[in-house]
Backbone of each chain as ProteinMPNN parsed JSONL, in Angstrom:
{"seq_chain_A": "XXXXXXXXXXXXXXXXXXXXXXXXXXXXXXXXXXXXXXXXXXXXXXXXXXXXXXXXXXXXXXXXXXXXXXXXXXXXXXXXXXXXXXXXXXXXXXXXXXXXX", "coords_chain_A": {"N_chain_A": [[13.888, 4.551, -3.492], [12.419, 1.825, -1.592], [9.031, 0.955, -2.164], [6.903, -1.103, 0.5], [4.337, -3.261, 0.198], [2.935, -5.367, 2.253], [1.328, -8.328, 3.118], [-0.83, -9.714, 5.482], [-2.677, -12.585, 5.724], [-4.608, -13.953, 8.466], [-5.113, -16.781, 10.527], [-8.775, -17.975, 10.571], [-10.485, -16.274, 13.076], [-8.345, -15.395, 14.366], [-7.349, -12.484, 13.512], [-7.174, -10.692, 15.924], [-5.214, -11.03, 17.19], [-2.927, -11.388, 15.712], [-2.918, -8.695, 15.016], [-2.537, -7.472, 17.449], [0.194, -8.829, 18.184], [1.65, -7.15, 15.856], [1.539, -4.903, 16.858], [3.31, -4.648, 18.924], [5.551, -5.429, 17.61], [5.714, -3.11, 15.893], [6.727, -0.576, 17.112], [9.316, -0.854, 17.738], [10.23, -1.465, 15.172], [10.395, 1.088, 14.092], [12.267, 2.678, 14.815], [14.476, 1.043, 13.589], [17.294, 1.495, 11.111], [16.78, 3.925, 8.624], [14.037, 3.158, 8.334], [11.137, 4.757, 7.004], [8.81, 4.631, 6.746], [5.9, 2.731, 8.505], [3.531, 1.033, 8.691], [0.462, 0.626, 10.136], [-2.84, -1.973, 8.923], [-5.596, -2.596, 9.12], [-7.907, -5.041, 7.475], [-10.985, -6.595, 6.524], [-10.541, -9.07, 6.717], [-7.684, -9.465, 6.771], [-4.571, -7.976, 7.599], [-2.414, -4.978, 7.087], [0.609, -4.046, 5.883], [2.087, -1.02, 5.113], [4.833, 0.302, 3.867], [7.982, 1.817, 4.206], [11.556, 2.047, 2.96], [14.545, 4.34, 3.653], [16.753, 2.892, 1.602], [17.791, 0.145, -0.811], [19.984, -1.22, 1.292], [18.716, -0.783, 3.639], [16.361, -2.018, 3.994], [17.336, -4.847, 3.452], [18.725, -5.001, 5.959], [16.673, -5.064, 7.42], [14.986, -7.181, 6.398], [16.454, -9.065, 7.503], [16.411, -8.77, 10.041], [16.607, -8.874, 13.846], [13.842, -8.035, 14.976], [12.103, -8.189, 12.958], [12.27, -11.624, 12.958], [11.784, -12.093, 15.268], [8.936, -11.042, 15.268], [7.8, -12.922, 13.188], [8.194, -15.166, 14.709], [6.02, -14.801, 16.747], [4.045, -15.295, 14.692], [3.527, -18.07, 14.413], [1.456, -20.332, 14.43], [-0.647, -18.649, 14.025], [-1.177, -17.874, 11.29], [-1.261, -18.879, 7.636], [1.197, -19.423, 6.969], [0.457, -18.135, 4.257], [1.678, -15.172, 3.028], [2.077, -12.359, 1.425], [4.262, -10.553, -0.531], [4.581, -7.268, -1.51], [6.866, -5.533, -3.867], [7.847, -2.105, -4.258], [8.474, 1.166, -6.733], [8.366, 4.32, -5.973], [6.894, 6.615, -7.72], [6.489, 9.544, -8.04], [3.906, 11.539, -8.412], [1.774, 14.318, -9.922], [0.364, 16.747, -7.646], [2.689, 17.127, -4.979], [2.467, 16.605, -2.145], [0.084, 14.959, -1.851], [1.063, 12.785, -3.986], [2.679, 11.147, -2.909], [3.924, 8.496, -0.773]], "CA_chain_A": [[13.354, 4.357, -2.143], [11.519, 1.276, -1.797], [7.936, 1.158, -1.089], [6.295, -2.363, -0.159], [3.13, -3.504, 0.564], [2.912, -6.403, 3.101], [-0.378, -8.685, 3.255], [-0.993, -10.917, 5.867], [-3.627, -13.092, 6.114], [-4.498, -14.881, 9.634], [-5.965, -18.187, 10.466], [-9.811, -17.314, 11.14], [-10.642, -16.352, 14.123], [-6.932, -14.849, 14.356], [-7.201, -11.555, 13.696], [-7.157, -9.814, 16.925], [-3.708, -12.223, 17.692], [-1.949, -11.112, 14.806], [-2.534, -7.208, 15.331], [-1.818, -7.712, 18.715], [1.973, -9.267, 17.561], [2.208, -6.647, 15.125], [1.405, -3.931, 17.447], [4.6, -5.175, 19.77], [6.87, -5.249, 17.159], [6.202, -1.649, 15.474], [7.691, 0.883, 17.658], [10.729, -1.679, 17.097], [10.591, -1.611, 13.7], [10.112, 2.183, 13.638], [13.601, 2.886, 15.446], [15.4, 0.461, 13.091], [17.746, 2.465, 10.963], [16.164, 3.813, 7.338], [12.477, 3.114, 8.448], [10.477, 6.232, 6.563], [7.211, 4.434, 7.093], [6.129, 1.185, 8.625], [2.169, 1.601, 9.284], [-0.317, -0.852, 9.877], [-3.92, -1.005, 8.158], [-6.372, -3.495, 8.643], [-9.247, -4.972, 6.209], [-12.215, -7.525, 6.745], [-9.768, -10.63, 6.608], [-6.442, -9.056, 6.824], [-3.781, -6.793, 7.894], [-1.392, -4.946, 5.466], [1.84, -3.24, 6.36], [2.692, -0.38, 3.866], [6.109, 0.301, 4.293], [8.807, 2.563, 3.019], [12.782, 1.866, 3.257], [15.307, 4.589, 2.819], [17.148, 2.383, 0.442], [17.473, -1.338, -0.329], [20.31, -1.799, 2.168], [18.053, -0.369, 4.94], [15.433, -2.604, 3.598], [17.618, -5.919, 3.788], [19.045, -5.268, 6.839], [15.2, -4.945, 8.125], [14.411, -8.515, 6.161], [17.331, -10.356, 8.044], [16.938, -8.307, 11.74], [15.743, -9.335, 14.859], [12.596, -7.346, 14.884], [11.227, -9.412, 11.654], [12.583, -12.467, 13.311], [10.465, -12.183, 16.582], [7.519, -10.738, 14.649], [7.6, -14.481, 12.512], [8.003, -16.341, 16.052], [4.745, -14.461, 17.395], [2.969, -15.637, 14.303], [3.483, -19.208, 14.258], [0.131, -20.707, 14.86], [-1.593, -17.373, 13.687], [-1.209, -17.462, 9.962], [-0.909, -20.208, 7.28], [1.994, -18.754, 5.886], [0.311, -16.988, 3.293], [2.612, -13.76, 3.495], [2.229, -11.68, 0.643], [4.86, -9.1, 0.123], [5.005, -6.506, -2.979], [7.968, -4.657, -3.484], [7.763, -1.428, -5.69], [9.313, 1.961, -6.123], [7.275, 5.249, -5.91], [6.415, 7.402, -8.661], [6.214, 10.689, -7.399], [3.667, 12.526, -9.478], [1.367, 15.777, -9.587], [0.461, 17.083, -6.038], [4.398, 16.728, -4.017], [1.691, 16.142, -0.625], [-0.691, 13.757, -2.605], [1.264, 11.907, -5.006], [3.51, 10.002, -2.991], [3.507, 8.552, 0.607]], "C_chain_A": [[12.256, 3.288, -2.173], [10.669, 1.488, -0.962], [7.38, -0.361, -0.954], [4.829, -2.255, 0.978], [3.02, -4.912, 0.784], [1.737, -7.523, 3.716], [-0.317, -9.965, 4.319], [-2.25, -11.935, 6.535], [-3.85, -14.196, 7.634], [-5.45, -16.124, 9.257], [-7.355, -17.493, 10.891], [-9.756, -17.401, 12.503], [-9.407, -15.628, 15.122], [-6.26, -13.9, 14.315], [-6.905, -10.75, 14.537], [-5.436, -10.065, 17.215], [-2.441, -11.117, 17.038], [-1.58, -9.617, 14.749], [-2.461, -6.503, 16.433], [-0.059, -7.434, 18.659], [2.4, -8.069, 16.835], [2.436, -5.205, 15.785], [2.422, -3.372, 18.512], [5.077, -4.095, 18.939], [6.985, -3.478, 16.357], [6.691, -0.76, 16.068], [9.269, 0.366, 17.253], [11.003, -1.318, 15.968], [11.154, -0.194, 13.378], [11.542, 2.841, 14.083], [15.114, 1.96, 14.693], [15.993, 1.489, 11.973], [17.348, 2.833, 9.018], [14.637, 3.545, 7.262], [12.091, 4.553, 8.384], [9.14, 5.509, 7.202], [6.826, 3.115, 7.048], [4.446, 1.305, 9.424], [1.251, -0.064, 8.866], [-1.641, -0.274, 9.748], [-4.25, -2.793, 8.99], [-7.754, -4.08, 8.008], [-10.225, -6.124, 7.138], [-11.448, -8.739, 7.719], [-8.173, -10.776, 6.757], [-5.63, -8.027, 7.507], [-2.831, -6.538, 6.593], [-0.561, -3.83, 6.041], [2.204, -2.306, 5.15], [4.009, 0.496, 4.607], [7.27, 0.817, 3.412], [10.44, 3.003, 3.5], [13.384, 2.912, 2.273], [16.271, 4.492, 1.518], [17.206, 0.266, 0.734], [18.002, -2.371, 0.903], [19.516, -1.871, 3.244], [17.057, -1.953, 4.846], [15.933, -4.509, 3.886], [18.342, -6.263, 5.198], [17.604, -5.38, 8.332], [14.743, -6.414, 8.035], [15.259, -9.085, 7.117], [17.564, -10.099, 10.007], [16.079, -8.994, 12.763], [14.131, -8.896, 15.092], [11.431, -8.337, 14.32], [11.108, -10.962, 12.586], [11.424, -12.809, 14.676], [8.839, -11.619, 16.082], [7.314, -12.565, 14.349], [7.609, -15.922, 13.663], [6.793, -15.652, 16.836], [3.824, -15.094, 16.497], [2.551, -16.959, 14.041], [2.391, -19.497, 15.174], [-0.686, -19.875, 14.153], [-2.194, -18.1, 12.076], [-1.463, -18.918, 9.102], [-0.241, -20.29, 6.463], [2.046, -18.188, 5.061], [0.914, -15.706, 3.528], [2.479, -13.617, 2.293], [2.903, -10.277, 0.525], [5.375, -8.347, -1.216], [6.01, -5.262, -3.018], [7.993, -3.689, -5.011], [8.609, -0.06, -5.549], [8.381, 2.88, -6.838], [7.842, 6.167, -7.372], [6.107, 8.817, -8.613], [5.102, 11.782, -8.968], [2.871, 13.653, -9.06], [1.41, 15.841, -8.361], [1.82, 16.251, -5.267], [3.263, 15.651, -2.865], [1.01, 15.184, -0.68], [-0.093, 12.736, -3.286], [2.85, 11.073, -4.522], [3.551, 10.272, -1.205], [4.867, 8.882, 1.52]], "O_chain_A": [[11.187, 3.614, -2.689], [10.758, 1.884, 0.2], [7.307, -1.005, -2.0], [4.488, -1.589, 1.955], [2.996, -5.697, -0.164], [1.369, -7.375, 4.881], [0.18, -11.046, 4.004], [-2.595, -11.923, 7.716], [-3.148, -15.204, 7.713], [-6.162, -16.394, 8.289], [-7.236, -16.458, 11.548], [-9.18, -18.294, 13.124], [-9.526, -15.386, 16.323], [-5.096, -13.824, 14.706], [-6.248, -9.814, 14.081], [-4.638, -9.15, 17.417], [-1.548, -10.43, 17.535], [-0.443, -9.197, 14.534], [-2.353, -5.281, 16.531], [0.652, -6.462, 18.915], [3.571, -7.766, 17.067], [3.314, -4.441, 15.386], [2.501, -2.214, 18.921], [5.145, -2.871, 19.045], [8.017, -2.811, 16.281], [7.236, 0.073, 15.343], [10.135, 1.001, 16.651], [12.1, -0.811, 15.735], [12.119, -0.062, 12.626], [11.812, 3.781, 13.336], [16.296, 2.077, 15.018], [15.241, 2.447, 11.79], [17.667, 1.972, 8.198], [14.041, 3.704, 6.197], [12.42, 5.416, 9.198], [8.574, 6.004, 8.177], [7.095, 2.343, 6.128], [4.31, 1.636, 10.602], [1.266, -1.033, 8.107], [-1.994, 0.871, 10.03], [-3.496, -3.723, 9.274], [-8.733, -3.347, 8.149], [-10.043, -6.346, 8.335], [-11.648, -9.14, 8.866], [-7.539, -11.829, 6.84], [-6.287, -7.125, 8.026], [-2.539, -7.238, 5.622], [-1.039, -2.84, 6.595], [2.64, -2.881, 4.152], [4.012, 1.142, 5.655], [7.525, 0.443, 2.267], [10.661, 3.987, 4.205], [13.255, 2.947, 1.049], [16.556, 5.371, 0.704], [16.925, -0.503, 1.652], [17.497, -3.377, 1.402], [19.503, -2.922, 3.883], [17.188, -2.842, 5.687], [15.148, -5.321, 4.377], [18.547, -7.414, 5.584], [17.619, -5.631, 9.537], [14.256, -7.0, 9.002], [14.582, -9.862, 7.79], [18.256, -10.665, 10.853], [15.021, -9.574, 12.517], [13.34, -9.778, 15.43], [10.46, -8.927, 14.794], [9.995, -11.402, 12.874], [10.521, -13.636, 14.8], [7.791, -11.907, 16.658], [6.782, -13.323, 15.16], [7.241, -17.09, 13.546], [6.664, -16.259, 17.899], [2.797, -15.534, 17.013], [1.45, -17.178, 13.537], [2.297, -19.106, 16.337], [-1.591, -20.463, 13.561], [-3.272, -18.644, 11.84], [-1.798, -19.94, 9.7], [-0.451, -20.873, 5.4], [3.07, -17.621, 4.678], [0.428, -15.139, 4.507], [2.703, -14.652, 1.666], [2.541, -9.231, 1.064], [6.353, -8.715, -1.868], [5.926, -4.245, -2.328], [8.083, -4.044, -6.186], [9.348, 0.077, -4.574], [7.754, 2.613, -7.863], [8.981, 6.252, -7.831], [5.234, 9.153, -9.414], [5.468, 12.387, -9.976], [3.1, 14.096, -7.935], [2.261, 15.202, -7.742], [1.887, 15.039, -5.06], [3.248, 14.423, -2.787], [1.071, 14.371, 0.242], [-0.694, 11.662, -3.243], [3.746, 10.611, -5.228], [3.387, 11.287, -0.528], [4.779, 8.983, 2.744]]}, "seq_chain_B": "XXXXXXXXXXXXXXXXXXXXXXXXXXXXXXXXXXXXXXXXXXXXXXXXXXXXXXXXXXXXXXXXXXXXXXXXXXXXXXXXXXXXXXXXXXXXXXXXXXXXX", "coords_chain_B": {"N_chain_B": [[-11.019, 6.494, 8.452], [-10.421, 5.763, 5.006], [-8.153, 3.569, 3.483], [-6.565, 2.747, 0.548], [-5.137, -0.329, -1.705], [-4.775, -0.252, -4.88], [-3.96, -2.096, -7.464], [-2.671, -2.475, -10.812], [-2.114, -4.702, -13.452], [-0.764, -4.655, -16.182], [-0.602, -5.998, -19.907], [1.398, -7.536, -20.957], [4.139, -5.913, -22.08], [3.2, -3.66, -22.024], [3.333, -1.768, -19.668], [4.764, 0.365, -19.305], [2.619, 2.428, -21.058], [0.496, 1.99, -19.469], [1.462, 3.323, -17.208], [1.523, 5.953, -18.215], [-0.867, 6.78, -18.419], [-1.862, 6.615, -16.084], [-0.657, 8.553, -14.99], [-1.47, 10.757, -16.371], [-4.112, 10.754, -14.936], [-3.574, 11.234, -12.875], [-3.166, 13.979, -11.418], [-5.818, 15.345, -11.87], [-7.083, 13.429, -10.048], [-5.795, 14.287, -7.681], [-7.215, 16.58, -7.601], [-9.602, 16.341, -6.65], [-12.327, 16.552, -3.864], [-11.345, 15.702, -0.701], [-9.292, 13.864, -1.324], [-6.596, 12.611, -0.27], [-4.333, 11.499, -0.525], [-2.753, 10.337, -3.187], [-0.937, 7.794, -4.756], [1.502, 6.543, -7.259], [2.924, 3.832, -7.967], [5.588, 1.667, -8.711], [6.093, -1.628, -9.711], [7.626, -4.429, -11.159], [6.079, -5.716, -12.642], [4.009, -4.628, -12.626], [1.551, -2.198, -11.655], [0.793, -0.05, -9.396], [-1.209, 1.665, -6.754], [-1.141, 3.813, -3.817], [-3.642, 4.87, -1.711], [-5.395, 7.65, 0.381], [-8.432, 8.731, 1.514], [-10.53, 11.139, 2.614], [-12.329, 10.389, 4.175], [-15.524, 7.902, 3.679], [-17.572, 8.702, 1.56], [-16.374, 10.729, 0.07], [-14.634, 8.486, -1.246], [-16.197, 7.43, -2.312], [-17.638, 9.161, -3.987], [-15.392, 9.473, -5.857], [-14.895, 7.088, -6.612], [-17.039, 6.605, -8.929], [-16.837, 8.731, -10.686], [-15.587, 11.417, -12.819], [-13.079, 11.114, -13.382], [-12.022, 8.645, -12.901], [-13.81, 7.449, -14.601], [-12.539, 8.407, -16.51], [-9.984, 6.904, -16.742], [-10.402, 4.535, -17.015], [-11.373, 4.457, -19.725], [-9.136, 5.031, -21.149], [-7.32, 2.688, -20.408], [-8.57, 0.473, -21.388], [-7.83, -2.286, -23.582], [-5.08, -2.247, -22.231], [-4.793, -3.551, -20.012], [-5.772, -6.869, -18.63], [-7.965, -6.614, -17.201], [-7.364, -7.616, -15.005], [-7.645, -6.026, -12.158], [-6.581, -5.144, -8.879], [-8.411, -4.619, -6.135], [-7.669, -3.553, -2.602], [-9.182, -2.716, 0.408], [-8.495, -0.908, 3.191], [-8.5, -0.113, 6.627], [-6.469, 2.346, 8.442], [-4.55, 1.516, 10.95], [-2.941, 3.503, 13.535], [0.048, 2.944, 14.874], [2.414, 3.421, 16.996], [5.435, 5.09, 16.188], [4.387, 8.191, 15.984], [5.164, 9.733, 13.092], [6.191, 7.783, 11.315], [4.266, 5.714, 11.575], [1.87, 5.894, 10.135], [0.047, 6.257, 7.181]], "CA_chain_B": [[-10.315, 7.305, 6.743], [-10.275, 4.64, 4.322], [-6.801, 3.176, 2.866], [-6.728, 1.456, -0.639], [-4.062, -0.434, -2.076], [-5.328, -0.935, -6.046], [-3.215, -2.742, -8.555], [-3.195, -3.067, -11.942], [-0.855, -5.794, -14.243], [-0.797, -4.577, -17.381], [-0.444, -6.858, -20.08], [3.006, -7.735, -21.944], [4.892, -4.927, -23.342], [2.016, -2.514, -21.564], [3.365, -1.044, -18.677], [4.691, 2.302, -19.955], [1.445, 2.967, -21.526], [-0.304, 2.053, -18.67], [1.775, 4.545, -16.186], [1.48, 7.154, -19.065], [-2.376, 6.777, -18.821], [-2.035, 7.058, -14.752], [0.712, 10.2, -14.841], [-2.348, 11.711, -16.814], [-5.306, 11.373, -14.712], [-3.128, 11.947, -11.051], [-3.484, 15.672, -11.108], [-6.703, 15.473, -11.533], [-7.533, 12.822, -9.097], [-5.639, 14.938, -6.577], [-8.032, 17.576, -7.112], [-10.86, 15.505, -6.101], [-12.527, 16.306, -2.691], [-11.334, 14.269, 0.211], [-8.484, 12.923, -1.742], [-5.585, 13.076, 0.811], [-3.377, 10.369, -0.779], [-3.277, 9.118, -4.279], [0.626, 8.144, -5.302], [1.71, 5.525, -7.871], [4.191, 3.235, -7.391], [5.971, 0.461, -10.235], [7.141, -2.891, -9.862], [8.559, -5.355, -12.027], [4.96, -6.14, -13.804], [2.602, -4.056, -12.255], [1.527, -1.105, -11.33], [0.344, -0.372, -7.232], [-1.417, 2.92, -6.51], [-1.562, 3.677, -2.833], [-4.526, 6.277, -1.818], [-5.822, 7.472, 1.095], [-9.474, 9.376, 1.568], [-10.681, 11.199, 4.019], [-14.192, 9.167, 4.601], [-16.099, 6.949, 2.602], [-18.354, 9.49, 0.963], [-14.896, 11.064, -0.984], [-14.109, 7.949, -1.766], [-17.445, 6.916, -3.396], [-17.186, 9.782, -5.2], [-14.531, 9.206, -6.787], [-15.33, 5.687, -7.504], [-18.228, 6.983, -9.451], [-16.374, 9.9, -10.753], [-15.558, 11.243, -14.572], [-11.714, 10.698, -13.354], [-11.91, 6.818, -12.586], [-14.083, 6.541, -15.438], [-11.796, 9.016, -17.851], [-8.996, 6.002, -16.484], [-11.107, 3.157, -17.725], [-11.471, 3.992, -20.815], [-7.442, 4.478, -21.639], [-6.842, 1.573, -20.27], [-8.654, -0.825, -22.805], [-6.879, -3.211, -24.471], [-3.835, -2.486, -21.709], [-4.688, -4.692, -19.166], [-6.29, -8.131, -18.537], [-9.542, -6.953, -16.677], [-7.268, -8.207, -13.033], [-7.505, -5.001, -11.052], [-7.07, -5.883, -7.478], [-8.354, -3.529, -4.861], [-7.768, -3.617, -1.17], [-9.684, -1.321, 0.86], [-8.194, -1.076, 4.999], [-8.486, 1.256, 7.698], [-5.433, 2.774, 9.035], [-4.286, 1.642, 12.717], [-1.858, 4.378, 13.535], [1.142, 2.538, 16.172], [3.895, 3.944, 17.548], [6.092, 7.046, 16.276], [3.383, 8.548, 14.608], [5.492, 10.264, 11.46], [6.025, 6.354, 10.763], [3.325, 4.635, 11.942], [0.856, 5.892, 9.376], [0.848, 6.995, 5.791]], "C_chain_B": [[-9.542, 6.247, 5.999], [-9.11, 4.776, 3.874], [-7.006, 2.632, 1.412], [-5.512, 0.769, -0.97], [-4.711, -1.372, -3.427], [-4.391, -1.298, -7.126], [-3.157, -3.196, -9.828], [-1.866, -4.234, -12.623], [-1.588, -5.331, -15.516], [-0.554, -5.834, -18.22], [0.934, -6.53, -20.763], [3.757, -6.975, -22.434], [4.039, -3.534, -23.061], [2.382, -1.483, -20.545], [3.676, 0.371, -18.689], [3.933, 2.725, -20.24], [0.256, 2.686, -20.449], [-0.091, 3.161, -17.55], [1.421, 5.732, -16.925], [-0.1, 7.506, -18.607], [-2.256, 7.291, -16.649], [-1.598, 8.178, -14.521], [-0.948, 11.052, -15.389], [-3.255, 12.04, -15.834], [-4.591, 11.525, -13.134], [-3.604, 13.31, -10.258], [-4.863, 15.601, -10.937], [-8.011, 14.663, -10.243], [-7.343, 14.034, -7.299], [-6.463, 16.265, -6.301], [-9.47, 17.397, -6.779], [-11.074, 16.131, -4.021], [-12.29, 15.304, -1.454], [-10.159, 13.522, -0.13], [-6.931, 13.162, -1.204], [-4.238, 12.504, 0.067], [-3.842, 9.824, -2.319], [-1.674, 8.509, -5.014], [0.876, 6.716, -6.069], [2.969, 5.17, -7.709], [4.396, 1.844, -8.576], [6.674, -0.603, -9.575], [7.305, -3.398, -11.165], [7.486, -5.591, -13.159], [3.713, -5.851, -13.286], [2.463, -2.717, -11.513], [0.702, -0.562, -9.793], [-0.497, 1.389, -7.397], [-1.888, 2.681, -4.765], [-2.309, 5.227, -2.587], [-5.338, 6.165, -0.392], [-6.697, 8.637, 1.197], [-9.922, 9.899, 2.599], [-12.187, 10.892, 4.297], [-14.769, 8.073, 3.311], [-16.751, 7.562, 1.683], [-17.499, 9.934, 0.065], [-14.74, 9.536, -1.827], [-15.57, 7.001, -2.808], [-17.667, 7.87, -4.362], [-16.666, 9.703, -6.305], [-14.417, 8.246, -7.337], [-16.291, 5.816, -8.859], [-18.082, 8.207, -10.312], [-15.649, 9.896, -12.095], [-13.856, 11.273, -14.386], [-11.51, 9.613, -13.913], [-12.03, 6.357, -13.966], [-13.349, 6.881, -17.157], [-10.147, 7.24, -17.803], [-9.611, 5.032, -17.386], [-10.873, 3.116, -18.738], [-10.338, 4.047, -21.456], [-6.938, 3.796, -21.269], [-7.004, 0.357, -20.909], [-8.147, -0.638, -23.536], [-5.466, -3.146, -23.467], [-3.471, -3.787, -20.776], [-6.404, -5.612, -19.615], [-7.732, -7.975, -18.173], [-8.887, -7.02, -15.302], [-7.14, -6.627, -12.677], [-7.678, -5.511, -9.381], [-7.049, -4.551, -6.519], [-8.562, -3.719, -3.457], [-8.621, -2.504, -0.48], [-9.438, -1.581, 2.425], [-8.376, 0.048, 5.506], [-6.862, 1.008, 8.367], [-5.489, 2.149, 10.3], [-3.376, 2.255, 12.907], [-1.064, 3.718, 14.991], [2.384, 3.171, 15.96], [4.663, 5.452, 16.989], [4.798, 7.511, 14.994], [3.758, 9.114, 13.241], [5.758, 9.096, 10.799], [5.035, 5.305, 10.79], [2.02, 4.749, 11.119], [1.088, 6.426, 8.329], [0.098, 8.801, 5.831]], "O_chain_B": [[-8.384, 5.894, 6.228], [-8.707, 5.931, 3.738], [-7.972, 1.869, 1.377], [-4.561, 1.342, -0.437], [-5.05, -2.555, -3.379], [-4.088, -0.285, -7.756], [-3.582, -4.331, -10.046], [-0.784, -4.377, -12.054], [-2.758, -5.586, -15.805], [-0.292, -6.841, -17.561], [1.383, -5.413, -21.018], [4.211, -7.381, -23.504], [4.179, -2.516, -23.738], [1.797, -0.4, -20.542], [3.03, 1.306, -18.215], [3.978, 3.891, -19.849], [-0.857, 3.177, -20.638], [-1.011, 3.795, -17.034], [0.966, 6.642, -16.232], [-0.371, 8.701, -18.484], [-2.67, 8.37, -16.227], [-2.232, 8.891, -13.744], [-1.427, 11.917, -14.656], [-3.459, 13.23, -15.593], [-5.313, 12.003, -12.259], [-4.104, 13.59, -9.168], [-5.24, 15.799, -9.782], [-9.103, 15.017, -9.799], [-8.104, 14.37, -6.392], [-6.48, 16.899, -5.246], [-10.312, 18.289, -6.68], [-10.186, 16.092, -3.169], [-12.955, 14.283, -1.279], [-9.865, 12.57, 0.592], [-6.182, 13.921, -1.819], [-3.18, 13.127, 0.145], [-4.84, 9.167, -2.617], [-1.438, 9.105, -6.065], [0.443, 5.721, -5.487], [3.924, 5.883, -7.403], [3.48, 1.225, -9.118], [7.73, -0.449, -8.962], [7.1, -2.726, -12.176], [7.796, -5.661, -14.349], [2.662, -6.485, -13.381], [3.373, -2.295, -10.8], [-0.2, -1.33, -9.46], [-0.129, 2.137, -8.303], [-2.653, 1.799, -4.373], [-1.91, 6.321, -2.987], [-5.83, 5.118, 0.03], [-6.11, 9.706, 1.033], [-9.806, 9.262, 3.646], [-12.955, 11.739, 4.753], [-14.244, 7.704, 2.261], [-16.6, 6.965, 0.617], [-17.805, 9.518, -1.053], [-14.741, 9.563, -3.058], [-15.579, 6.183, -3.728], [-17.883, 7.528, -5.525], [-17.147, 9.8, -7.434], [-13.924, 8.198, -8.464], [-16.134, 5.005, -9.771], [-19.117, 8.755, -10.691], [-15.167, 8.872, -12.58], [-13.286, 11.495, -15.454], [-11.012, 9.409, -15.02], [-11.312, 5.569, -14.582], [-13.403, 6.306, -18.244], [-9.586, 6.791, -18.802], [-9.171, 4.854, -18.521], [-10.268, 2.146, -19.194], [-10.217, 3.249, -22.385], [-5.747, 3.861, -21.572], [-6.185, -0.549, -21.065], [-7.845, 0.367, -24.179], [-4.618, -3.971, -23.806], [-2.54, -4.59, -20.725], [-7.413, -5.376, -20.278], [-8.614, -8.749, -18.544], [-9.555, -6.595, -14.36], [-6.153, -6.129, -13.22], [-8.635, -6.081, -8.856], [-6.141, -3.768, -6.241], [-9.689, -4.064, -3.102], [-8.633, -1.38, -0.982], [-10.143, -2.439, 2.956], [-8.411, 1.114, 4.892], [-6.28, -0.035, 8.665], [-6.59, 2.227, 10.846], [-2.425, 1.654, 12.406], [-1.545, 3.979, 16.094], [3.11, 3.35, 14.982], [4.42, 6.597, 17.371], [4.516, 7.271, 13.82], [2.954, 9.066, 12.311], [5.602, 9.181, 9.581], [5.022, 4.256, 10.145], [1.133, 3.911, 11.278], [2.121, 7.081, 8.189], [0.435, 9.628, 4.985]]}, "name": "protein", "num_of_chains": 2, "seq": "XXXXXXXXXXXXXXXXXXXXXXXXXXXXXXXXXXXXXXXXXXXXXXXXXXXXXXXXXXXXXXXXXXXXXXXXXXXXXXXXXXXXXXXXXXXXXXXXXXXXXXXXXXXXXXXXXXXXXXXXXXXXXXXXXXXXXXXXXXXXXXXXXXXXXXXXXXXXXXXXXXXXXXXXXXXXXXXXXXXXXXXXXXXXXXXXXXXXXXXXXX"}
């Protein structure tokens, strides 16, 4: 079950923009088919999507869907393409409730 | 209720002995006050832990805490020194069993 962790940095001043856009597209996302968890965080300088696809098909049919697609046409201007996107697979350990999202 | 997303990269030939060293101190992290979320997760050449606290006070704790620092010290010689830690706040959108971890 992949889990990834999604970083995106805005242009300054850009922040509000970008979790605006992102704020659209999640109920979208969240109705696409295999979305366990598609949550948004944000830091000082960033936002970060942690995100968790039933399996990889779910997961590539998420990279190539419309959803993504109109997210990446809201952020043009925003960002400066820096997209950082880490793709890992969970570890389930002690505590079931704690040790895995 | 703070988010983290901390990362380690082991070095070369390290990563088993670096999850081994995390599998150990989990349990006991999860029995930390406040500690809602602590779950490890593997990629390709690094290791992700995503954790979520319930205030800042838990989570200074535990920064400061004979867990973290029981971690530290089985980790020299595994990795490089790069630990990268994010620290975000949750924005909870849309179906809420997806929209947050």
């Amino acid at each position: 079950m992949p889990v990834l962790v999604a970083t995106i940095v805005p242009k300054p001043g850009k922040l509000e923009d970008v979790e605006a856009a992102l704020k659209e597209i999640l109920p979208l996302v969240h109705e696409e088919p295999g979305c366990e968890i598609y949550a948004l965080h944000r830091g000082d300088d960033r936002l970060v999507m942690i995100e968790k696809w039933s399996d990889s098909t779910a997961l590539k049919e998420h990279s190539k869907g419309p959803n993504l697609a109109k997210l990446g046409e809201r952020l043009v201007g925003l960002v400066d393409g820096r997209r950082d996107i880490v793709t890992v697979e969970a570890v389930p350990t002690g505590d079931p409730a704690k040790g895995a999202i």
